[in-house]
N, C-alpha and C positions, 0 to 999 in steps of 0.2 A: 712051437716058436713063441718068442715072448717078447715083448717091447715096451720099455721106460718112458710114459710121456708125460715131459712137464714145459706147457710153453706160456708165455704170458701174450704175446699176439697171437690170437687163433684162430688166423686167417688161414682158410686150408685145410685147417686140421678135421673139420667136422668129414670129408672126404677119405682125409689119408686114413682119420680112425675106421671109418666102414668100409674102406677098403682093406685093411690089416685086420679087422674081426671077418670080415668076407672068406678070406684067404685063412682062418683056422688058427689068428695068433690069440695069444691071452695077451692084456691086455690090464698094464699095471700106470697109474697117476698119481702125479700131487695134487692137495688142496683145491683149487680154482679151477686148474685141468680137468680131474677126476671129475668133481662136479657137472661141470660143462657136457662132458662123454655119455657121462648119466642119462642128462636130461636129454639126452637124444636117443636114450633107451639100448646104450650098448652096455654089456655088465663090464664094470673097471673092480681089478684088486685097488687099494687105496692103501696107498703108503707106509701109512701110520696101522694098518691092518697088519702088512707084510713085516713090518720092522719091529710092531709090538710096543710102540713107544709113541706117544702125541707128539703134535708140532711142541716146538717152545720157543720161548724168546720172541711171542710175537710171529713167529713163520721163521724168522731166521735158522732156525734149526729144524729140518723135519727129512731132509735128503742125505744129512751127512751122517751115514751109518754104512757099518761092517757090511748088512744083508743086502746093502743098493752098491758098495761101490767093488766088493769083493764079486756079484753078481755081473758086474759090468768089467770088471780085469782079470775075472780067472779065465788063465789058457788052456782049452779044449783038449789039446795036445801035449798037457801035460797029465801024467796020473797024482802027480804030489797034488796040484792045480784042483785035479776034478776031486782027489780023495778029500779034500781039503771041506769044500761046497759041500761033500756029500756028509761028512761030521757033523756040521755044523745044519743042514738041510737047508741049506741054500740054492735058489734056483737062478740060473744063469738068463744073460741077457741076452739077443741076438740084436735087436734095435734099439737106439736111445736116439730121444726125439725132445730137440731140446733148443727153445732160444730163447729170449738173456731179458732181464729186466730193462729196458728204455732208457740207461742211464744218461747217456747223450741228449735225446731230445727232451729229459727232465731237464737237467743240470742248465739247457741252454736257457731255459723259461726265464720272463722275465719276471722278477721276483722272488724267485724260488729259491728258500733258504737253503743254509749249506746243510741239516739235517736231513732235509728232504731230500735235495741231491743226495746225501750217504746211503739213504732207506732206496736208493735206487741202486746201488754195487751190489751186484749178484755176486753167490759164492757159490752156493751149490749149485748152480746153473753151469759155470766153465769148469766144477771139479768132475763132475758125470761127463760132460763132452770130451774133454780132454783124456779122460780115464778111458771112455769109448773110442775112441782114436788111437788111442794107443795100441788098443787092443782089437786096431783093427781086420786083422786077420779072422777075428770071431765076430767081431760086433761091427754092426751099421752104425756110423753116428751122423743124424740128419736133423741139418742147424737151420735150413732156408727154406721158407715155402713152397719157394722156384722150383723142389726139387721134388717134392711131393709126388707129383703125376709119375715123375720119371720113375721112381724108385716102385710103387705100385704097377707099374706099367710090368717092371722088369723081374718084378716077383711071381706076378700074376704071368708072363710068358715063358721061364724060367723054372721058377720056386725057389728059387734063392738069388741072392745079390753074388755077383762074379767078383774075384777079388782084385780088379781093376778099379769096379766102382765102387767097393769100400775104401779102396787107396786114396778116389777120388774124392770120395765125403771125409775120409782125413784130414786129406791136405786142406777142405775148405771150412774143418772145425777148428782145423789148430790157426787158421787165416780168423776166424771169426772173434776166438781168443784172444786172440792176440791185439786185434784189434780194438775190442772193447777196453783189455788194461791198459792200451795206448793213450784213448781217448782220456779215460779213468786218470792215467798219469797226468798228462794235459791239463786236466782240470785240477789237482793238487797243485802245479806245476805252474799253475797262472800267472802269478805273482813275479816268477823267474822270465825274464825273454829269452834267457841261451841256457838252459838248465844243463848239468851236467851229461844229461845221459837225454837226448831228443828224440822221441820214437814217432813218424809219422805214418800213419795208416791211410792207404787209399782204398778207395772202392771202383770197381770198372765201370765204366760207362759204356764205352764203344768199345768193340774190335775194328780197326783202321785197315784200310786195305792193303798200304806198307808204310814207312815212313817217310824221313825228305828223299830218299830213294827207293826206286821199285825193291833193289836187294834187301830193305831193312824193315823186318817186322815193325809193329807199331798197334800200341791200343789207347785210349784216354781216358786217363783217372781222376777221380773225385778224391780232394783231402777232406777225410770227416774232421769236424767240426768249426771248417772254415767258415764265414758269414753267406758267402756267395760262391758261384764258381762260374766257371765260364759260360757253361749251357743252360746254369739254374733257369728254371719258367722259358726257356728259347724252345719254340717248337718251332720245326723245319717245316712247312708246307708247300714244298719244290724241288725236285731238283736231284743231281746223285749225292749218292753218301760225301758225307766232310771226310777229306783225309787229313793225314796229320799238317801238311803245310797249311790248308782252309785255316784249320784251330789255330794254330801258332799267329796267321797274319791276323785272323779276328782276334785275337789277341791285347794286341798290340793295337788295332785299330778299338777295338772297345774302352781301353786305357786311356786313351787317344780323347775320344769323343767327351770321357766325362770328363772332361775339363771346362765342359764349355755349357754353360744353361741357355744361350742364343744357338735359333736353329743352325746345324752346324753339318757340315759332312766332311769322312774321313777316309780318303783314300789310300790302303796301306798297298805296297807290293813287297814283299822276300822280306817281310815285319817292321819295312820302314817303313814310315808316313813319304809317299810322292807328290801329293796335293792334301791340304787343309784348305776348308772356307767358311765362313762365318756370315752369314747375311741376317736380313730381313724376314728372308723367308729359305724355305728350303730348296728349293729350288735355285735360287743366287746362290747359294753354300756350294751347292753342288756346282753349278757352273763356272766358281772362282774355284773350287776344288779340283777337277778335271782342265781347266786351262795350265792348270801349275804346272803338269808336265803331262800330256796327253797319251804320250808314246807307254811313257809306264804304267801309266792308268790300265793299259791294254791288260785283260786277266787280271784285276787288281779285286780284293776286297773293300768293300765299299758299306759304309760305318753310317748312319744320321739318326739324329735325336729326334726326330718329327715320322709325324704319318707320312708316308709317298701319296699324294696327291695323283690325278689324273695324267696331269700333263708333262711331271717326273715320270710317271712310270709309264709314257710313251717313250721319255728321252733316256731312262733306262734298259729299258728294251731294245734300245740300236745299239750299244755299247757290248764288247763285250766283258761280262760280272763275272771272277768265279765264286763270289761269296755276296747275297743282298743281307744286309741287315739293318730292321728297322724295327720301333715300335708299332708301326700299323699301318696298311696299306689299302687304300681307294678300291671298290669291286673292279672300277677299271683301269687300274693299276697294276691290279691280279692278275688281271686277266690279259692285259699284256705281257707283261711279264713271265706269265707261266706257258709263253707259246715258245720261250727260247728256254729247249729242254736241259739243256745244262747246267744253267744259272740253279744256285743253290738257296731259298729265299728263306731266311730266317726271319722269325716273329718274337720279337721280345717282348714279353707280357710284365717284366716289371725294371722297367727304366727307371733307373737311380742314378744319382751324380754322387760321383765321390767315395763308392764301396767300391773296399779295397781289402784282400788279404791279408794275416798279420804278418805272415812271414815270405819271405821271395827264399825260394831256392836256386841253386845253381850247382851243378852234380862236375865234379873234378875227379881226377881219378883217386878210386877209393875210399870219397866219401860228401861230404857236400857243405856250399858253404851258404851259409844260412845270413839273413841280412833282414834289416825293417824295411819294408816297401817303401819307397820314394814318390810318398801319394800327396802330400798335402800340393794343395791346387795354388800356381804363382799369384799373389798379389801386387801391387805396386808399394803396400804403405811403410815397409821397411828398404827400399830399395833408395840409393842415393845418386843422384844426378850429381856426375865428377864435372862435367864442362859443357857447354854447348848450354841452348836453350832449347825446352822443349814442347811442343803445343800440345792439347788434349788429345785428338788424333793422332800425331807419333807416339803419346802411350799408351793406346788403344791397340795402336801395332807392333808396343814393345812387348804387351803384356801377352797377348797373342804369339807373339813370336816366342817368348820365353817358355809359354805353355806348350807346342809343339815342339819347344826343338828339347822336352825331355825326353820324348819317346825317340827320339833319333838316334842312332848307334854311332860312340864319339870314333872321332871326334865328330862334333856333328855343329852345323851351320846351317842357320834357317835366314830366308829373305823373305820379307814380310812385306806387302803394300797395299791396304784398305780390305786387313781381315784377311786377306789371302795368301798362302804362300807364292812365291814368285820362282824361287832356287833353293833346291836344299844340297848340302851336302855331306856324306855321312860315311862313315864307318874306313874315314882315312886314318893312315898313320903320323901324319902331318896337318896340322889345323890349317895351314896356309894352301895345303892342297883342297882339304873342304871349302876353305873360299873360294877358290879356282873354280872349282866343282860347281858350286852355286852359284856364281856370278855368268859363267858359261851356261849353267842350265837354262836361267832368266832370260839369257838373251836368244838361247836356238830356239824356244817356243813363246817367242816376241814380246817379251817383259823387260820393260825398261827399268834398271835399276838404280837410276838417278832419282832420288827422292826416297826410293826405303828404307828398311830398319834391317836388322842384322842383330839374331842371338847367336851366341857361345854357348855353349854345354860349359864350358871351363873356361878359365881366365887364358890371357893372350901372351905365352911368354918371352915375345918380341913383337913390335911396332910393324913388322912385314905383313901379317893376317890382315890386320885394319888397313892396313895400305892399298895394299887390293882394292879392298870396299872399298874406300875413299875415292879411290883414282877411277870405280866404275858409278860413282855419284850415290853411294849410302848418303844418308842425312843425321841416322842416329845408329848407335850402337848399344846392345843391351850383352852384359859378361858377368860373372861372378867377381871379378879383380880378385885379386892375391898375391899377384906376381910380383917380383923383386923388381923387377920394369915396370911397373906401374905406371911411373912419372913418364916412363918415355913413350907407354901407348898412347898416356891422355895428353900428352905435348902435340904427337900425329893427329889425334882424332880433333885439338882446338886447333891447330895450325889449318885444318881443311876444313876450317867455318863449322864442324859436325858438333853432334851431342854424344854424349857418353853416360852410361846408367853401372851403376854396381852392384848387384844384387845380393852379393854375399852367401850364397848357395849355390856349389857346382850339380851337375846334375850329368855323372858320365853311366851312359848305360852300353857296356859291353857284351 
């Protein structure tokens, strides 16, 4: 038996090789490989031995030859196939052992000229994998280190690989291929945001235990070459596995939170925000966040930009959490906390405000529609005050309100009163019913909404939404305007003494 090994991370390898020379294989390398195998005192053929011909071009050339790739695709089961090799004295391959040059984590460096990134595009690296995969019926092609033990495991209790798990190191060579020219395109590709032809590659992260139903399988993927991702640096230290609804609401509540650089906390439920709070400290965050609607709090993911202190993570401990997340938590915060086995407590080791994907997807039938994230964070300074007067405090809770009610599914209606939400309402087909919705919330869970503020997701295409609010004592309103009624909102919102803001940005998240 005989096997191809050429890797540039060679984590692993110094095992797999003694265990494939253990087991009676010869044992054939490139360049750096070979080298490596040596010095650990296993005998390697060396490439340029077997093929008769030096690297060239600097190493770019040393694998692409008749005697490596013909050794790696002639079929067993053919006689033309094997008379073919035996002409020529060509010796055939059973394993090829092969992963890729680094191109991704070069090209991402900072600095790193576009030369250097090229000198990272493998070629004879995906042409042997894919030649081995194809030809998988005869040949192992083994791309992951993960895999190493296994495949040794199964030789050594075996003597040969089962053509199951050749099928299986196919599918996950031609996945690995594939992926890398993906990334590879993406970086040509940069310069375009909607390029003709968008290839996106993921990586697994979890297997999920089903989806937003127990009938719906479910796993969570990493897109390579994004900046960040949902779980980057999050280690779990509590709690059962995240399913796919946990991720989805920490989602949305993580979105949520980096808006805000004051200690802030973010209660999502079914991926809406039900209380937002901003205080002094975190602990007020969280107390104005949990009064906003206490009932949906119940089972809620729960979002803060600050350490959990002592006497939060008593008062988190009485509640019930199915998701904690924070950057860092009190010994005796822990330790309350970790006596309610359920709760899932996440540790974010690198809070950041304001990293954001480049691109949002949304999957339709047959294919997907791609968009720029809706990240940049509301300011006040291009925003214009239509009527009303207004004090530093109501835009303290316009700006607040604006900022929460974009993660709100529209139409969506946010009520604002000293940093906190009061009433949301979200994901109606009628904006006038979201205000309904919110001005009723504020009052079942004893928020008086005489005096607060009120955002739109979108401009108000009749004077009835702001009526509502008016007639339950809003004081100010914050909207994108646009609308052909325009004159006739802000005639309602001056005629009921209020103020009115236009922000000039809708923000509908469906």
């Amino acid at each position: 038996m005989r096997a191809l090994i050429s890797v540039y991370d060679k984590t692993g390898i110094d095992d797999f090789a003694r265990g494939l020379a253990e087991l009676g294989w010869d044992l054939v390398a490139s360049g750096g490989t070979a080298a490596h195998l040596e010095s650990l005192g296993l005998t390697v053929e060396r490439v340029e031995e077997l093929t008769e011909f030096p690297e060239m071009l600097g190493g770019r050339v040393k694998t692409l030859h008749p005697r490596i790739h013909a050794g790696i695709l002639a079929r067993r089961d053919r006689d033309d196939d094997v008379s073919t090799l035996e002409e020529h004295e060509i010796e055939p391959f059973d394993l090829v052992c092969i992963n890729l040059y680094p191109f991704e984590r070069v090209a991402a460096q900072r600095g790193v000229t576009e030369a250097e990134a090229v000198e990272m595009i493998d070629i004879g690296g995906p042409s042997m994998l894919r030649g081995a995969a194809k030809n998988f019926a005869h040949v192992a092609p083994v791309c992951r280190p993960e895999r190493y033990a296994f495949v040794i495991d199964e030789l050594r209790s075996h003597g040969s690989l089962s053509a199951e798990t050749k099928r299986e190191l196919a599918a996950e060579a031609f996945a690995t291929t594939a992926a890398y020219e993906a990334a590879i395109a993406a970086w040509f590709g940069d310069r375009e945001p909607f390029p003709e032809t968008l290839v996106v590659a993921l990586d697994k992260v979890l297997d999920l235990s089903y989806g937003e139903n127990p009938h719906q399988r479910s796993a969570y993927y990493r897109e390579r070459g994004a900046r960040t991702d949902l779980l980057a640096r999050v280690e779990q230290v509590h709690g059962k596995d995240l399913s796919f609804n946990n991720l989805n609401d920490l989602s949305g509540g993580r979105a949520l939170a980096r808006e805000f650089a004051l200690p802030a906390c973010v209660i999502v439920k079914h991926a809406n925000p039900c209380g937002v709070g901003v205080g002094a400290t975190l602990e007020e965050a969280y107390d104005k966040a949990l009064a906003s609607d206490p009932v949906s709090a119940y089972g809620g993911i729960v979002v803060v930009n600050r350490e959990i202190d002592d006497a939060l993570g008593e008062k988190l401990a009485q509640q019930f959490v199915e998701v904690l997340f924070a950057p860092g938590y009190s010994e005796a915060a822990l330790a309350a906390l970790t006596q309610r086995q359920n709760v899932r407590i996440l540790l974010d080791h690198e809070r950041r405000r304001g990293v954001v994907d480049s691109r949002h997807y949304k999957r339709v039938q047959g294919g997907l529609l791609v968009q720029d994230p809706d990240s940049e964070i509301e300011e006040r300074d291009t925003w214009e005050a239509v009527t009303g007067t207004i004090d530093e405090k109501q835009w303290g809770d316009l700006v607040f309100a604006m900022r929460v009610c974009k993660h709100v599914a529209s139409n969506a209606i946010v009520l604002v009163k000293d940093l906190a939400t009061i009433g949301i309402g979200a994901g109606q087909m009628s904006r006038v019913d979201s205000v309904r919705i919110a001005v009723e919330k504020a009052r079942e869970f004893g928020h008086d909404p005489a005096g607060a503020v009120l955002a739109s997701d979108a401009f108000f295409p009749f004077a009835d939404g702001p009526q509502l609010a008016l007639e339950a004592g809003v004081a100010a309103i914050v909207q994108p305007g646009g609308s052909r009624r325009d004159d006739e909102v802000i005639e309602a919102v001056s005629a009921a003494g209020a103020a009115m803001v236009f922000t000039g940005r809708r923000h509908f998240r469906h």
